[in-house]
C-alpha positions as CSV (number, residue, x, y, z in Angstrom):
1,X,0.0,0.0,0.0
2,X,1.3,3.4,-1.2
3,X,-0.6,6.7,0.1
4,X,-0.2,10.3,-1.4
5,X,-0.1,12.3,2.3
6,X,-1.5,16.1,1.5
7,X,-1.5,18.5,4.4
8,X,0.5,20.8,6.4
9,X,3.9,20.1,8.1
10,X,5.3,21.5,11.6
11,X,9.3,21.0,12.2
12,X,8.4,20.5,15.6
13,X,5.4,18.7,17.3
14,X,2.4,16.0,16.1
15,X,0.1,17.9,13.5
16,X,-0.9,17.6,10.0
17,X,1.4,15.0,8.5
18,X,3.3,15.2,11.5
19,X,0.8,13.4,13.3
20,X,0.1,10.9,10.2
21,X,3.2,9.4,9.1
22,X,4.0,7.4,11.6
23,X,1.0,5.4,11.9
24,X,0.4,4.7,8.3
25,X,4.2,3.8,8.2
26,X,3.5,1.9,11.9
27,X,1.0,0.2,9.9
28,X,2.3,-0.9,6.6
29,X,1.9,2.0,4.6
30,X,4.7,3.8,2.3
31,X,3.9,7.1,2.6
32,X,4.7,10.3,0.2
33,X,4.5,13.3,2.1
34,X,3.8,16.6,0.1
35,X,3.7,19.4,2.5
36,X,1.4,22.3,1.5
37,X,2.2,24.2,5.0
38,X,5.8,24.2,6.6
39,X,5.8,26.0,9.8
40,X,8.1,26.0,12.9
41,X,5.6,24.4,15.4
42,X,1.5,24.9,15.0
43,X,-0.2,28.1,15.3
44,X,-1.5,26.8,19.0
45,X,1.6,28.4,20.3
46,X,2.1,32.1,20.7
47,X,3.8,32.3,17.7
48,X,5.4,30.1,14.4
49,X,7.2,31.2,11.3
50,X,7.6,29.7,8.2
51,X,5.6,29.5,4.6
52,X,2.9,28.0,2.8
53,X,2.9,26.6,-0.7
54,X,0.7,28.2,-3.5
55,X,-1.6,25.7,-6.0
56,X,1.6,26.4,-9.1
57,X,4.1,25.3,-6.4
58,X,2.0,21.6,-4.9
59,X,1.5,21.3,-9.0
60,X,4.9,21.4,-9.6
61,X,5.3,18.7,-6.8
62,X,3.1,16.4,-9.0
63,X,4.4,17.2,-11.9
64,X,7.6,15.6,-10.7
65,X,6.0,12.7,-9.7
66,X,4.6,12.1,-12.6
67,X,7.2,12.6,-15.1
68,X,9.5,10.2,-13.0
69,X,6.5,7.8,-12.9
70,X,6.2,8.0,-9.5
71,X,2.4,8.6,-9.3
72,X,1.9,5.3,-11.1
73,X,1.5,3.2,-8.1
74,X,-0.5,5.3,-5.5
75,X,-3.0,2.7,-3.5
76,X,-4.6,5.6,-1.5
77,X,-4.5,9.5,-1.3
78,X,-5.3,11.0,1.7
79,X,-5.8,15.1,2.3
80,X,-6.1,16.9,5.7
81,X,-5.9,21.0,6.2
82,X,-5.3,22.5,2.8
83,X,-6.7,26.3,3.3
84,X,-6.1,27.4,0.0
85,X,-9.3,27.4,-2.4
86,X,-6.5,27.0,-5.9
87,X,-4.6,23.8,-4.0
88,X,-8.2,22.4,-3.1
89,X,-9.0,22.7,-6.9
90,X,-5.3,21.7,-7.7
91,X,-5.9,18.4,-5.6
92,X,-9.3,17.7,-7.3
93,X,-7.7,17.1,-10.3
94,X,-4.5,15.4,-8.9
95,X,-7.1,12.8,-7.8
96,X,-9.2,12.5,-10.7
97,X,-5.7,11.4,-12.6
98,X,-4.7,9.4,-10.0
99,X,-8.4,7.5,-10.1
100,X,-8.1,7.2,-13.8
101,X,-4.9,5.5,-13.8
102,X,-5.8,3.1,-10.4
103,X,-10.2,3.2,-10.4
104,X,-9.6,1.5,-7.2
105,X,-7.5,4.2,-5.7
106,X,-9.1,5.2,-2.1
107,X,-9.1,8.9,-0.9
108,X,-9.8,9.6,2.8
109,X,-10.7,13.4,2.2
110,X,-10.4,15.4,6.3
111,X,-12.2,18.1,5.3
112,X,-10.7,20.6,7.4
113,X,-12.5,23.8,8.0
114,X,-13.8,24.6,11.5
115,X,-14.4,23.2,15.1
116,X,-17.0,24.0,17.4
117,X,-19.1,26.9,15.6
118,X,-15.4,28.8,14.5
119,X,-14.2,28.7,10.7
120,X,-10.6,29.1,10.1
121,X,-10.9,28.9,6.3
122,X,-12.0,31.2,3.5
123,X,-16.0,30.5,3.5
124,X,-15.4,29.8,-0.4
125,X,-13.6,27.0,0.5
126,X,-17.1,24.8,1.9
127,X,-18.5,24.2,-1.9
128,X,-15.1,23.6,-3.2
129,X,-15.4,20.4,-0.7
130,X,-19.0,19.7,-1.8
131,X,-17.6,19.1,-5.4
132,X,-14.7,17.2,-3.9
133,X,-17.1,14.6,-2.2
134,X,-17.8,13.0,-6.1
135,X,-14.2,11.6,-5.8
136,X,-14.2,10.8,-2.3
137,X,-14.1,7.5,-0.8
138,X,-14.4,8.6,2.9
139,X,-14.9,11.7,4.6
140,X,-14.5,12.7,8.1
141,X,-15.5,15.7,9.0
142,X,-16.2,16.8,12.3
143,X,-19.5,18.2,13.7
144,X,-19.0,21.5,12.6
145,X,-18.3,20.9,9.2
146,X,-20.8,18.2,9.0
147,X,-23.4,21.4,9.4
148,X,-20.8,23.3,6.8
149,X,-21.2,21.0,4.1
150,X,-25.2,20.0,4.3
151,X,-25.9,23.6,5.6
152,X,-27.7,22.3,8.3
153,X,-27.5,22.5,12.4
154,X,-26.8,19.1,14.2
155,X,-28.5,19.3,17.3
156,X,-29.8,15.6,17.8
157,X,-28.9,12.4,16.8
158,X,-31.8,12.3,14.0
159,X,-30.1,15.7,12.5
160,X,-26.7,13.9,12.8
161,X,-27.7,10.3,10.5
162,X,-29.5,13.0,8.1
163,X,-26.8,15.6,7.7
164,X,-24.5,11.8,6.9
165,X,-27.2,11.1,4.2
166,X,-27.1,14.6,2.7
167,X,-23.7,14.0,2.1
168,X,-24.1,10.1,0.9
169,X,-26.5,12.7,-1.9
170,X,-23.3,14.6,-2.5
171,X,-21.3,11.4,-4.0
172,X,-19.6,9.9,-1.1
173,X,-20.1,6.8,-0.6
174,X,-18.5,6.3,3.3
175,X,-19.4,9.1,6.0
176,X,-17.6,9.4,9.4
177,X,-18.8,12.4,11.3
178,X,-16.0,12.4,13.6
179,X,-17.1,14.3,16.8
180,X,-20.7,15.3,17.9
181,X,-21.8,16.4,21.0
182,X,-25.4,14.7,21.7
183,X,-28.1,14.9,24.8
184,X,-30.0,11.4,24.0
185,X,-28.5,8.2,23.2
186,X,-29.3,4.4,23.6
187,X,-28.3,3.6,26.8
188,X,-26.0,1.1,26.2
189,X,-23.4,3.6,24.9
190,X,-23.6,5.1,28.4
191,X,-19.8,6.2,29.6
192,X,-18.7,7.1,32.8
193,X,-16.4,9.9,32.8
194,X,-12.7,10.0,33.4
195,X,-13.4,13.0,35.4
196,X,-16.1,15.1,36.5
197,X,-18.2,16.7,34.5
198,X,-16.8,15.6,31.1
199,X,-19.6,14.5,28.9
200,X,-18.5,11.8,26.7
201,X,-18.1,12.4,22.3
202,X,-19.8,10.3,20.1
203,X,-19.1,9.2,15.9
204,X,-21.4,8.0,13.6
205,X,-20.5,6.2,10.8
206,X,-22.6,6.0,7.7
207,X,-23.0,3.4,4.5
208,X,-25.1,2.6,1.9
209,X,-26.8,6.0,1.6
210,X,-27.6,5.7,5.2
211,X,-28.8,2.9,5.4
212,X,-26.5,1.4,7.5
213,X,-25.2,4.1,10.3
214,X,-23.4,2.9,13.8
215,X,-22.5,5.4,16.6
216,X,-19.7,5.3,18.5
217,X,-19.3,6.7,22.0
218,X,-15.9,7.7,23.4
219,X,-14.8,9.2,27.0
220,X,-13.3,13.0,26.7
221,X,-11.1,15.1,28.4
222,X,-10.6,18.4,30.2
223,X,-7.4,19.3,28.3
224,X,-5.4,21.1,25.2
225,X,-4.8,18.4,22.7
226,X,-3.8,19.5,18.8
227,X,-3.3,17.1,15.9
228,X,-6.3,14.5,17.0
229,X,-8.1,14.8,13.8
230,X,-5.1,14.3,11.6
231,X,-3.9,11.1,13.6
232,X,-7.8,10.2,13.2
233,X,-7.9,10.3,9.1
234,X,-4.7,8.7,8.7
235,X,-5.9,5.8,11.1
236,X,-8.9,5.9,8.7
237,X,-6.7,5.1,5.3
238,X,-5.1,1.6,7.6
239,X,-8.1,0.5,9.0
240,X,-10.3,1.2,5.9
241,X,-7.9,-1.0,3.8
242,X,-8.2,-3.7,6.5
243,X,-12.4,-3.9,6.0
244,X,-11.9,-3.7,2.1
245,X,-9.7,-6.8,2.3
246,X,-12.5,-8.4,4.2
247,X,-16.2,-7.8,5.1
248,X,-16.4,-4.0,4.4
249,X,-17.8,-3.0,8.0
250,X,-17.0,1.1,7.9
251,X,-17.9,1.0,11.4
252,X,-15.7,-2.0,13.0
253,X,-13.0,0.0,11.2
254,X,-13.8,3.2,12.8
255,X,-14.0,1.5,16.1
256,X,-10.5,0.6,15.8
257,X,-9.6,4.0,14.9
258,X,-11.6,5.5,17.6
259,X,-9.8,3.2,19.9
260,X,-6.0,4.3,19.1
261,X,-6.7,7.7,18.8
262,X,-8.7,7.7,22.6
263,X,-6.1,5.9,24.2
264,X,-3.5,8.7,22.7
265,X,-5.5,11.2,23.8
266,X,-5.5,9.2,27.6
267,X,-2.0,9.5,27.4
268,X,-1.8,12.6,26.7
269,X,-4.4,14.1,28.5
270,X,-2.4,12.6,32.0
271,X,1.0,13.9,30.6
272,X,0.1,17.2,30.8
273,X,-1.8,17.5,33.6
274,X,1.1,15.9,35.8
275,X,3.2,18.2,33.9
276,X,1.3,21.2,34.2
277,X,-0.3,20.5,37.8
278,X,-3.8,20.5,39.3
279,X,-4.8,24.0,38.3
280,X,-5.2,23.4,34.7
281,X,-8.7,23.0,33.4
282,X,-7.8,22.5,29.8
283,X,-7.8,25.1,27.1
284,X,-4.9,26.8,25.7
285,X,-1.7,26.6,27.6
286,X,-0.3,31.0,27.6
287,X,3.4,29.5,27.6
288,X,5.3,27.8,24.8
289,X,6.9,25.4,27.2
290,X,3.2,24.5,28.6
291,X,2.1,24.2,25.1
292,X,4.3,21.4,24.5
293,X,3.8,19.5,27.2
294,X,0.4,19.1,25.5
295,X,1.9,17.8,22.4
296,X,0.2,14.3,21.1
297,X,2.2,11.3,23.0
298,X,2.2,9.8,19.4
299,X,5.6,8.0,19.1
300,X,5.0,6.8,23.2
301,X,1.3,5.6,21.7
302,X,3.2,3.1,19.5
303,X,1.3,0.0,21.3
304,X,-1.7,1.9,21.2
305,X,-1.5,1.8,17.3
306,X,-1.1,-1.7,16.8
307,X,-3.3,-3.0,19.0
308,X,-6.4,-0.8,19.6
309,X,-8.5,-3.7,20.8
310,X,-6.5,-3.7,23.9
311,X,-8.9,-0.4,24.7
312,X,-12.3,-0.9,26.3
313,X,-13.3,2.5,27.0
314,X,-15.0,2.3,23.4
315,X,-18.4,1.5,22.4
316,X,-21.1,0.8,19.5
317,X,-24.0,0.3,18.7
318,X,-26.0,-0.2,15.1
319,X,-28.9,2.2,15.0
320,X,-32.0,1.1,13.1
């Protein structure tokens, strides 16, 4: 397995393909980086330097690639914080290419946009990813741009398996809505918190136009954690493979995903808080040496990778 890795790059620290390298390589995966952001550290500290690509310079990448005929053999392509509308359309057509040479070519598209009611992207950016969903094998957006991309507000689990359907109508065929925050849910996902009052996060993962949907329930965190979603989507493109090799279960896949990327967070989550002692309440660390002590514990979550079914904080349910 071969992937094309398209996102942004931090010298120091577990973000963008920072954070999904490892794990694909961890897995089985050789993995091409192309780096459309190279910055110091990311832009959760106080400050960063360094540059971003433009769509004639990640072109020029691929055009390297291609006329060494080293795009000839890519199994998977996988795309996480882009932020620039002419690389968006730039990758569109990388993919299409690559799809026409290898029609069973997967692309795990992060559509990377917002969190929690904030945009961080140019608003002309959210129909650029509605086009983009056509040559998308999975998507995983989070809540927020779940409601970006269906223009709709997610405020219940019914809103959450339609907003999944409106974008099974947009051409993707596999939906992983990676975080939502919900009041009513079967009981047997029920979670006791890891401390109090930390309401647990929940995934729901969506096939066959909706016709099969799972959710996932997860145990959270008061704390500062950066890079999670990235480590999530490249998770996505190992444990994907795995189901297409056998019964095609999106949702046992996510599981396992969901699995490595909690117990991370654990890790994390009780690194920093002995480092940073009982007064922090999560949020934003003010000093860069606080900041990374909240750094992902990716390379010490090595076990955690491997062997996700070691974690039984997780669990599923089918919904009817």
């Amino acid at each position: 397995m071969r992937v094309l890795s398209i996102q942004s790059h931090m010298v120091s620290g577990y973000c963008g393909n920072k954070a999904a390298t490892f794990p694909l390589q961890l897995l089985g995966f050789d993995v091409d980086i192309l780096n459309t952001v190279q910055f110091s550290n990311h832009t959760g500290y106080p400050s960063w330097t360094g540059k971003r690509l433009d769509a004639e310079e990640v072109q020029d990448l691929f055009d390297g690639l291609e006329k060494n005929g080293l795009s000839e053999d890519y199994t998977h392509v996988l795309t996480g914080y882009i932020g620039n509308i002419a690389i968006l359309e730039t990758i569109e057509r990388m993919v299409k290419k690559l799809k026409a040479k290898n029609p069973n070519l997967v692309y795990v598209c992060d559509p990377v946009m917002g969190d929690w009611g904030r945009i961080y992207v140019a608003p002309e950016i959210v129909p650029l990813y509605r086009d983009l969903l056509r040559v998308t094998s999975v998507i995983t957006p989070n809540q927020f741009e779940a409601e970006l991309l269906t223009e709709t507000t997610i405020d219940s689990l019914d809103s959450a398996r339609a907003a999944a359907r409106k974008l099974h109508a947009l051409g993707v065929p596999n939906v992983i809505i990676t975080t939502l925050k919900l009041d009513k849910v079967p009981g047997q996902l029920h979670i006791e918190p890891k401390e109090p009052d930390v309401e647990p996060l929940y995934c729901l993962t969506s096939q066959e136009d909706g016709k099969e949907q799972h959710l996932i329930a997860f145990p959270t965190f008061h704390g500062y954690f950066t890079g999670t979603g990235d480590l999530f989507s490249a998770l996505v493109v190992a444990r994907w493979q795995e189901q297409l090799e056998t019964n095609q279960s999106l949702a046992e896949a996510t599981v396992r995903v969901v699995q490595s990327v909690n117990a991370i967070t654990h890790d994390t989550w009780q690194h920093q808080t002995r480092r940073l002692q009982s007064e922090y309440k999560g949020g934003r660390p003010p000093n860069p040496a606080d900041v990374k002590a909240c750094e992902l514990r990716l390379i010490q979550g090595k076990a955690h990778i491997e062997h996700p079914e070691r974690v039984d904080t997780v669990k599923q349910t089918r919904l009817d």
